[in-house]
C-alpha positions, -999 to 999 in steps of 0.1 A, spaced: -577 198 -247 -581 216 -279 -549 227 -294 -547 264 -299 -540 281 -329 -507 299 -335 -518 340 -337 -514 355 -372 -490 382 -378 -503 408 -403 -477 421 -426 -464 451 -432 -451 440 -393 -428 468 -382 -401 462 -356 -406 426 -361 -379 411 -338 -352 385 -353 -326 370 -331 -299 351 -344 -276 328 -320 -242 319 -331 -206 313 -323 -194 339 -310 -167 355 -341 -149 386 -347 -172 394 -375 -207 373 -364 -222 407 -358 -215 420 -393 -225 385 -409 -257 384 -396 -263 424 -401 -253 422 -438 -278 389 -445 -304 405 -430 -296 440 -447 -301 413 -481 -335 406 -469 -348 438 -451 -326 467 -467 -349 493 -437 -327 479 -412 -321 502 -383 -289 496 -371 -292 516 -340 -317 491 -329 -293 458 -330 -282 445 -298 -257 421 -292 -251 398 -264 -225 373 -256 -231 341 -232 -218 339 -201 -184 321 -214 -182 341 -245 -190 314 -266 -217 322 -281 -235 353 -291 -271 365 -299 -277 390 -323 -310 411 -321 -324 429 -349 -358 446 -354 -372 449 -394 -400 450 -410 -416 420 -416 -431 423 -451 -444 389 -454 -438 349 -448 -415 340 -481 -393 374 -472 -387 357 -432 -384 324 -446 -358 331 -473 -338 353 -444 -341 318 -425 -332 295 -447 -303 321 -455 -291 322 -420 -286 286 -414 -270 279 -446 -240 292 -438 -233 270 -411 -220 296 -383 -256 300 -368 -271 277 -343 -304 292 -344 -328 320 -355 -358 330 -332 
């Protein structure tokens, strides 16, 4: 089976969807909206959705930027899970 190859994303990528899972804190939303302002200053904040799990524990943060190339996402990354209050950034 031949293995397929992962699609290229071709940057400037508008709305580029980031989704940031964490426990779910007072101030996780504005945590994760002021790193990624860091990283992506266009941020539309009337685009960001936030969702808490079923028991409240968690919570998924959902922003849309614009991607402007692999070091910008992988520094946000990196950034993100540094800090120790997120569990996972898709």
């Amino acid at each position: 089976m031949a293995e397929q190859e992962a699609p290229k994303i071709e940057f400037p990528c508008p709305d580029y969807p980031i989704k940031v899972l964490g426990k779910n804190d007072i101030d996780f939303r504005g945590f994760v909206i002021e790193t990624v302002q860091k990283h992506a200053p266009d941020l539309e904040l009337d685009k960001v959705k936030v969702n808490d799990s079923s028991k409240g524990t968690f919570q998924s943060v959902t922003l849309f930027i614009t991607a402007t190339g692999e070091a910008q996402l992988k520094a946000l990354h990196e950034e993100l899970m540094a800090s120790g209050r997120v569990k996972m950034v898709i």
